[in-house]
C-alpha positions in Angstrom: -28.4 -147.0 -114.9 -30.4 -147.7 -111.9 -32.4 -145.4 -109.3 -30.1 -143.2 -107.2 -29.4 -145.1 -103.5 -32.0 -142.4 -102.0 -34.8 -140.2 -103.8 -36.6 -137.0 -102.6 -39.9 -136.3 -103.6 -40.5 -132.9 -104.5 -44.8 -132.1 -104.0 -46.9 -130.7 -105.7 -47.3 -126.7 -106.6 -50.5 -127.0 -109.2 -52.8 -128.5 -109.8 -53.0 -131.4 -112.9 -55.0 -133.5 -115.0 -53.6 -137.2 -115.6 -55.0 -140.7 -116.7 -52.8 -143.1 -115.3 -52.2 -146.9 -116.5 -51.7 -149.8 -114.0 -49.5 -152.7 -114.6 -50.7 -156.6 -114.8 -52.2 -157.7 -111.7 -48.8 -159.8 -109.8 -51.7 -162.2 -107.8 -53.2 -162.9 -111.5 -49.9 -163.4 -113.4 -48.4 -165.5 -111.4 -51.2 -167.6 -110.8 -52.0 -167.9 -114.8 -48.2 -168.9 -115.2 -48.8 -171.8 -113.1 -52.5 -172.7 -114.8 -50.6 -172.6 -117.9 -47.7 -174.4 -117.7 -50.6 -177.3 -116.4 -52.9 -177.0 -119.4 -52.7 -179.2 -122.4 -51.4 -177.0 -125.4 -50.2 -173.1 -125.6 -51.8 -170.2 -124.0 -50.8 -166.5 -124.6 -51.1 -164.3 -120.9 -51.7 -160.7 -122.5 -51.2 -157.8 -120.0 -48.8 -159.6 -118.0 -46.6 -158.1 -114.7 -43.3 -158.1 -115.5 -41.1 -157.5 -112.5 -39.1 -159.0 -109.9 -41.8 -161.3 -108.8 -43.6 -162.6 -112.2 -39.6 -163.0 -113.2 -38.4 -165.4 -110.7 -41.4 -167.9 -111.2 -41.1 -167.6 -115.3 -37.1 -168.2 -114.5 -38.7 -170.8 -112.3 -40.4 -172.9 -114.9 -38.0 -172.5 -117.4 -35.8 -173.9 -115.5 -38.4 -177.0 -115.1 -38.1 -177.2 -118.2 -41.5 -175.4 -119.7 -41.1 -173.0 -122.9 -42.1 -169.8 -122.3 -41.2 -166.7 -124.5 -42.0 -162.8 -123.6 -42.9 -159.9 -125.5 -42.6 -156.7 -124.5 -46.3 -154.6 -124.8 -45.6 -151.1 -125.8 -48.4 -149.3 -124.1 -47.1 -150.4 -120.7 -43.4 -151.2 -120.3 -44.2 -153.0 -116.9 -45.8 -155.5 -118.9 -45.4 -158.6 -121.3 -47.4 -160.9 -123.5 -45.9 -163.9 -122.4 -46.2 -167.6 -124.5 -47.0 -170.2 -122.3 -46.1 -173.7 -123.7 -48.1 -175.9 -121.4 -47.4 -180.3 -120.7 -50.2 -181.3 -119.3 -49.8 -181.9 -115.6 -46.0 -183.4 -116.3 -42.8 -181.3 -115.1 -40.4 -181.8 -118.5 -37.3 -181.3 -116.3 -36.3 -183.2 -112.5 -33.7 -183.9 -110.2 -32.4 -186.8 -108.4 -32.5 -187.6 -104.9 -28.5 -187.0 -105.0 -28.7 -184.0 -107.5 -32.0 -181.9 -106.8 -32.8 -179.7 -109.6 -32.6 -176.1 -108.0 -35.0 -173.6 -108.1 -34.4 -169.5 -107.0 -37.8 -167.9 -105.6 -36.1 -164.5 -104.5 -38.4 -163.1 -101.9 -41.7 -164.0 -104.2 -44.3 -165.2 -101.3 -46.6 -166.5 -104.4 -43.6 -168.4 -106.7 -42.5 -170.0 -103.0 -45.9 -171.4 -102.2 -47.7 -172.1 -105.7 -44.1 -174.0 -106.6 -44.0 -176.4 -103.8 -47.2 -177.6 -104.5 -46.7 -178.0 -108.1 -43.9 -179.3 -108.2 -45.2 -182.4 -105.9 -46.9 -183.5 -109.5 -42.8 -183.9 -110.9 -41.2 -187.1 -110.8 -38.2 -186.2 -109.5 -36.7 -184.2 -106.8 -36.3 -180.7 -106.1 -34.4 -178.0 -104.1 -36.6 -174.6 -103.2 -34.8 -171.3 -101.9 -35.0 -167.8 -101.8 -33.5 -164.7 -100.4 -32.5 -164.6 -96.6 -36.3 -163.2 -96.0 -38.0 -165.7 -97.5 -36.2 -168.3 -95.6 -37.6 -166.4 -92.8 -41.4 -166.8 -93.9 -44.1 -169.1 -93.3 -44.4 -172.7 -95.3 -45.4 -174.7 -92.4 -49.1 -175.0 -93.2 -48.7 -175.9 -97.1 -45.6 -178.8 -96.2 -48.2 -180.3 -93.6 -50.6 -180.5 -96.3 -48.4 -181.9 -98.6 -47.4 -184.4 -96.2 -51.6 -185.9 -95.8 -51.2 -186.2 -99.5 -48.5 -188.6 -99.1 -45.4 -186.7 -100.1 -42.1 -186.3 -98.7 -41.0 -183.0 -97.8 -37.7 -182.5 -96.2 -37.4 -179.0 -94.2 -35.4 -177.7 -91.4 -38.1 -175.7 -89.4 -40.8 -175.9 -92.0 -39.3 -173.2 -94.0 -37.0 -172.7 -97.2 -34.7 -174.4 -98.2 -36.7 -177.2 -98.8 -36.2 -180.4 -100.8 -39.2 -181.4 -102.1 -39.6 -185.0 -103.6 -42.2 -185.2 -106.7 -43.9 -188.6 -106.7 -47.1 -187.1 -109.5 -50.7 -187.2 -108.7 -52.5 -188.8 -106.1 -55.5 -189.0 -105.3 -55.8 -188.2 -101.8 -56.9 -185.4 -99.4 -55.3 -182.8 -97.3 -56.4 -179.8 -94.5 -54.4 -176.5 -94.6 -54.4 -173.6 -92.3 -54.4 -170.1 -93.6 -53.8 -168.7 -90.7 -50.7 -167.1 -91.7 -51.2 -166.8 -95.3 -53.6 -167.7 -97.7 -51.7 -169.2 -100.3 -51.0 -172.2 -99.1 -54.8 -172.8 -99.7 -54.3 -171.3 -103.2 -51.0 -173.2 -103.8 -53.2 -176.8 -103.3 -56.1 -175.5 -105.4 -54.0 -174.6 -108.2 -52.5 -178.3 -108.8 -55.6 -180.0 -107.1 -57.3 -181.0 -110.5 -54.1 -183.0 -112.1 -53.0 -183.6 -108.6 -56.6 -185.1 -108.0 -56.4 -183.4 -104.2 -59.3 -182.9 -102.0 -57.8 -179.6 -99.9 -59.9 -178.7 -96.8 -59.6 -175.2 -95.7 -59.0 -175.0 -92.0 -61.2 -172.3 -89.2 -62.1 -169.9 -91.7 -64.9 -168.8 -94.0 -63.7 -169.3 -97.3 -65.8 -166.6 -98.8 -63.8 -164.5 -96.3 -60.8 -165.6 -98.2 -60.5 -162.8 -101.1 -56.9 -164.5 -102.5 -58.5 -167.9 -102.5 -61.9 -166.8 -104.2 -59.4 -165.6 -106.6 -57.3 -168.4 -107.7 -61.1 -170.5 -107.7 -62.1 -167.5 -109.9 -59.3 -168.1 -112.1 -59.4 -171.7 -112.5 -63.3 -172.0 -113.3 -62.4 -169.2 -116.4 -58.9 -170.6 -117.1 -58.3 -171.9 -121.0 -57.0 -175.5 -119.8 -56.5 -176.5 -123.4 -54.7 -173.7 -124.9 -55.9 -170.4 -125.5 -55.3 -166.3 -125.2 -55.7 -165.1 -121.1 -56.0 -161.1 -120.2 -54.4 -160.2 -117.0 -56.0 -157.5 -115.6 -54.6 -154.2 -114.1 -53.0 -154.6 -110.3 -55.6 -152.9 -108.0 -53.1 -152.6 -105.2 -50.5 -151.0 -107.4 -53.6 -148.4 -108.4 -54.2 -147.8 -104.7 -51.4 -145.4 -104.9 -52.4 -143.2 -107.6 -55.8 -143.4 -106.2 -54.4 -142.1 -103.2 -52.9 -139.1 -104.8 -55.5 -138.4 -106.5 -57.3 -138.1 -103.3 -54.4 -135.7 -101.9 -54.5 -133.9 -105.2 -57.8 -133.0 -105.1 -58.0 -132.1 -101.3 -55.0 -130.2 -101.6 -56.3 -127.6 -105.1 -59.9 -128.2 -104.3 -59.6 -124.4 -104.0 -58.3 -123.9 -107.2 -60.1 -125.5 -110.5 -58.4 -124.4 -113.4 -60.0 -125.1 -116.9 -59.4 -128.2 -118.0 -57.2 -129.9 -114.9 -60.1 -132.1 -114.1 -57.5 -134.1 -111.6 -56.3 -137.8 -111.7 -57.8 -141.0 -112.8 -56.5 -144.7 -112.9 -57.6 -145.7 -115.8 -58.8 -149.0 -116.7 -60.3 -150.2 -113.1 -60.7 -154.3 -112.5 -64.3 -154.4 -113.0 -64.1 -158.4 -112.2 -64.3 -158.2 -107.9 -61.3 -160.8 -108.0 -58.8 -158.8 -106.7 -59.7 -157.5 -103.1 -58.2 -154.2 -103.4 -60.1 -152.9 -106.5 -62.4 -152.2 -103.0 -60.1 -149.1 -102.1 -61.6 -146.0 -104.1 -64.4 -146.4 -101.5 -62.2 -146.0 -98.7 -61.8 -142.6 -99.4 -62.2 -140.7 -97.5 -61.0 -143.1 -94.8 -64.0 -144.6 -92.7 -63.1 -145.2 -88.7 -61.8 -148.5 -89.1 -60.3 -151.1 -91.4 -59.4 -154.8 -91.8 -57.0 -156.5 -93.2 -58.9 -159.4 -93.1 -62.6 -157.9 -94.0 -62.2 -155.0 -96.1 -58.5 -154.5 -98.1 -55.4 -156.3 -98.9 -52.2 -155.2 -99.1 -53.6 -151.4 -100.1 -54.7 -151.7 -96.2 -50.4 -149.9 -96.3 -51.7 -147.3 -98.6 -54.4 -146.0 -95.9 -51.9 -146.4 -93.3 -50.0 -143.7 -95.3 -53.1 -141.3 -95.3 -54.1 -141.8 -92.0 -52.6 -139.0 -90.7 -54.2 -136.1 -93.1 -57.5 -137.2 -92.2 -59.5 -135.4 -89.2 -60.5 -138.4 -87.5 -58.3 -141.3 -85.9 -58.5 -144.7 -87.9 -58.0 -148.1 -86.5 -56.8 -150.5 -88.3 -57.4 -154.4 -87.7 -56.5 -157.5 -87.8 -52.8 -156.8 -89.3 -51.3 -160.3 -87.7 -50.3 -161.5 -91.4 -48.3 -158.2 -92.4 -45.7 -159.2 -89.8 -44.7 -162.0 -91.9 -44.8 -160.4 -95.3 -41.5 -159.2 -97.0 -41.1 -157.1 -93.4 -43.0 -156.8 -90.5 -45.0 -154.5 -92.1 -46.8 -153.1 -88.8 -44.0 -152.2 -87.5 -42.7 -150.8 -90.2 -45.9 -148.6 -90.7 -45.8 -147.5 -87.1 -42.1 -146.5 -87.1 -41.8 -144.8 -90.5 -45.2 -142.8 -89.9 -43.8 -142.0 -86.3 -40.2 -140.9 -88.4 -42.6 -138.1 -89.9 -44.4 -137.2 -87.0 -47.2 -139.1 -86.4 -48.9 -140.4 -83.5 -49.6 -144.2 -84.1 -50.8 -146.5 -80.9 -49.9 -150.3 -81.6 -52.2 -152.8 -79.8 -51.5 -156.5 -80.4 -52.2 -156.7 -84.3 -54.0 -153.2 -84.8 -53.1 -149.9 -85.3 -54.7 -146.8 -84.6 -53.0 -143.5 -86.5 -54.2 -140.2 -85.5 -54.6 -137.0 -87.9 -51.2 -135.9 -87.4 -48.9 -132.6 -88.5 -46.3 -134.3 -90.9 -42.8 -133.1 -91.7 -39.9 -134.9 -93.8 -37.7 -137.7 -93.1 -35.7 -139.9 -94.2 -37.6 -143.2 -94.8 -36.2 -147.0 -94.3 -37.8 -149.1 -96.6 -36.6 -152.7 -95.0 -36.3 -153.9 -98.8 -40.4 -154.0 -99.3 -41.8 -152.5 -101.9 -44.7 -151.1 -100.4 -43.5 -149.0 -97.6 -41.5 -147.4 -100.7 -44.9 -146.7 -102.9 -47.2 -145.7 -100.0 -44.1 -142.6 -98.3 -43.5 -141.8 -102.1 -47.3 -140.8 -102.2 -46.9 -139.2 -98.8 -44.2 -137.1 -100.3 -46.5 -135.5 -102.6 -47.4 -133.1 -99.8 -45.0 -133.5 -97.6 -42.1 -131.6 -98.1 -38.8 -133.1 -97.4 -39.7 -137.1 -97.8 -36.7 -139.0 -98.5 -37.0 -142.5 -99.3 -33.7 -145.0 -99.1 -34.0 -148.4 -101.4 -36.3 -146.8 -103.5 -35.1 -149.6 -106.3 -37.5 -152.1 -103.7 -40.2 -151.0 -105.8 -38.8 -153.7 -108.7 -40.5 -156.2 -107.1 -44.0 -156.0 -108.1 -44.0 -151.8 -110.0 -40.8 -151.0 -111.8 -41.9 -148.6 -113.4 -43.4 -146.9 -110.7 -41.1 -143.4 -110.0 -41.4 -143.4 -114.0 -45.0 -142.8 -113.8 -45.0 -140.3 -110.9 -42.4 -138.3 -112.8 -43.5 -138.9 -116.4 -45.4 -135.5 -117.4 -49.2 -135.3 -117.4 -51.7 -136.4 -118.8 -49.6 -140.3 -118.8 -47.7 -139.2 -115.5 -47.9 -137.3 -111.7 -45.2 -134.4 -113.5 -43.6 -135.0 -109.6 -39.8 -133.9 -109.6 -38.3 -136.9 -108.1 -34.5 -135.5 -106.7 -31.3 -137.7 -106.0 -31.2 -136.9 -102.4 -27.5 -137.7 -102.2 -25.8 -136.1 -105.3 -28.2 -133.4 -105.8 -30.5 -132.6 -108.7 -33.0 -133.8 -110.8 -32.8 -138.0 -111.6 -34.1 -139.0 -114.5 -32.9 -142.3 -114.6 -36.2 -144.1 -112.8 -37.0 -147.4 -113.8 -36.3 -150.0 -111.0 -34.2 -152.9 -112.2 
């Protein structure tokens, strides 16, 4: 069974206490899967994401030929310990020039970026594509750069499909603009040890670069010769639940019962990597926000709040959601306008004013996160409808679980098939 075509959420009518667990970070895991397939000897990736994303890029490098085995974790069914049988800078399996070895990337941003790169260290040639979507999204930046390090990279329009011909390491440098995305920067420095590239960073501060710092983060800590690695919690995934618990406690501050001491997210990334471990002290939401200075992608999360503050809130520098798994600005502006609110678009910012809601039924344009951030929406909003709501596979499965599991491990939210009738039960997103 699958999640109905099109939930309702049902909100709240008391108040509840409820610690909630987070699944693997997605940045993290699929970075570590690509530090470990590299290292010399096995490492074991505990707290691992398992969803749409993390699945492609371990499908990805089994397919290369890498041995990697999963284990379920039983105190979070989002996640798996996952084996890691690394080669040492070699790709076991290639293609020929006439017989490319092909690789499936779905709409994974991070398995399309950090696998080009890597797979430049094969000897042999290979065939990169994804879903319609991702053929629509950037690559131009990271196939220059792999050009200046001398390899051959055949695309039409600088995007997937792409043939990608894997000549191993050479010592040579590159520049790459992140203008559009920072992983291209992040794809280089994750082969750039065995690759023995020297990768330039182009017009921008690189301490301004949270995704990057990460993957530098993560390299400097990484066991390259084997070893155990802890993924920790996704703090854009928490953003949501965070986010209720804000509307939660704004909506029973009058009423404290004994003992319903709210929600928490429970287990908090203490380690600064992740840029979006930030958002608990956005709330309440400050005048202004940027994508590029302050959060990631919970910057969506706000956008949902926006219009139960009492203040406008502008938000800036948005120019990379466009080309994200939607256009995610004008997906924000158009879905918050659905329910009634007053949203001004100028260039790449958006300004939401405090706003009197009602229902609607929400088009998720296949992205996860315009799913997660209406679903929180509908926690006081009567009459939120969201269509797709199986989207959410791609980086939370387990995410309507959660909101309707019963306190203290869930939200105890009555999630409704909005086309049959009645209460669903069947929740998990696969």
């Amino acid at each position: 069974m699958s999640l109905p075509s099109m939930i309702e959420i049902v909100p709240w009518n008391s108040r509840i206490s409820a610690e909630i667990a987070i699944p693997g970070s997605k940045s993290l895991t699929n970075r570590a899967l690509i530090l470990a397939a590299l290292a010399h000897g096995s490492t074991l990736l505990k707290g691992a994401l398992w969803s749409e994303d993390t699945q492609v890029m371990v499908e990805a490098l089994q397919a290369l030929g890498f041995d990697l085995k999963t284990t379920p974790e039983p105190d979070e069914p989002a996640n798996r310990s996952i084996l890691v049988n690394g080669c040492g800078g070699t790709i076991p399996a290639v293609g020929t020039d006439s017989q490319p070895l092909e690789l499936f990337v779905g709409n994974a941003g991070t398995a399309a970026r950090f696998l080009a790169a890597i797979l430049c260290l094969g000897k042999g040639c290979f065939r990169l594509q994804g879903v319609p979507r991702m053929h629509e999204r950037p690559q131009a930046s990271l196939f220059h750069a792999l050009r200046q390090l001398g390899y051959r990279i055949e695309s039409t329009h600088d995007k997937l499909p792409v043939v990608i011909h894997g000549t191993g390491p050479k010592h040579a440098s590159c520049s790459v603009s992140v203008e559009e995305s920072s992983q291209f920067a992040s794809a280089l420095i994750l082969g750039a040890k065995i690759g023995g590239w020297n990768v330039h960073i182009e017009g921008e501060n690189e301490e301004e670069l949270p995704y990057v710092q990460m993957t530098r983060h993560l390299c400097d800590v990484f066991p390259t010769t084997g070893g155990t690695y802890q993924i920790e919690p996704d703090s854009s995934s928490g953003s949501y639940f965070w986010a209720a618990s804000y509307i939660h406690d704004n909506c029973f501050k009058s009423s404290t019962p004994s003992g319903n001491n709210g929600i928490r997210v429970c287990h908090w990334p203490q380690s600064n990597w992740q840029v979006d471990s930030a958002f608990p002290r956005f709330l309440p939401l400050p005048d202004q926000i940027s994508r590029k200075s302050h959060l990631g992608d919970s910057i969506l999360t706000a956008m949902a709040l926006a219009p139960l503050g009492k203040s406008p809130v502008l938000f800036t520098d948005l120019g990379r959601l466009r080309v994200q798994e939607c256009d995610r600005v004008k997906a924000m502006k158009t879905e918050l306008m659905r329910c009634g609110a007053k949203v001004d678009e100028i260039d790449d910012t958006l300004r939401i004013f405090p706003s009197e809601l009602h229902g609607a039924e929400i088009e998720t344009y296949q992205d996860h996160r315009i799913a997660m951030c209406f679903s929180i929406l509908g926690l006081i909003i009567p009459g939120i409808r969201i269509k797709n709501p199986g989207c959410v596979k791609k980086t939370f499965p387990n995410f309507y679980e959660k909101l309707a599991a019963a306190p203290p491990r869930g939200l105890g939210v009555e999630i409704l098939d909005a086309k049959q009738g009645g209460k669903t039960t069947d929740l998990f997103a696969q």
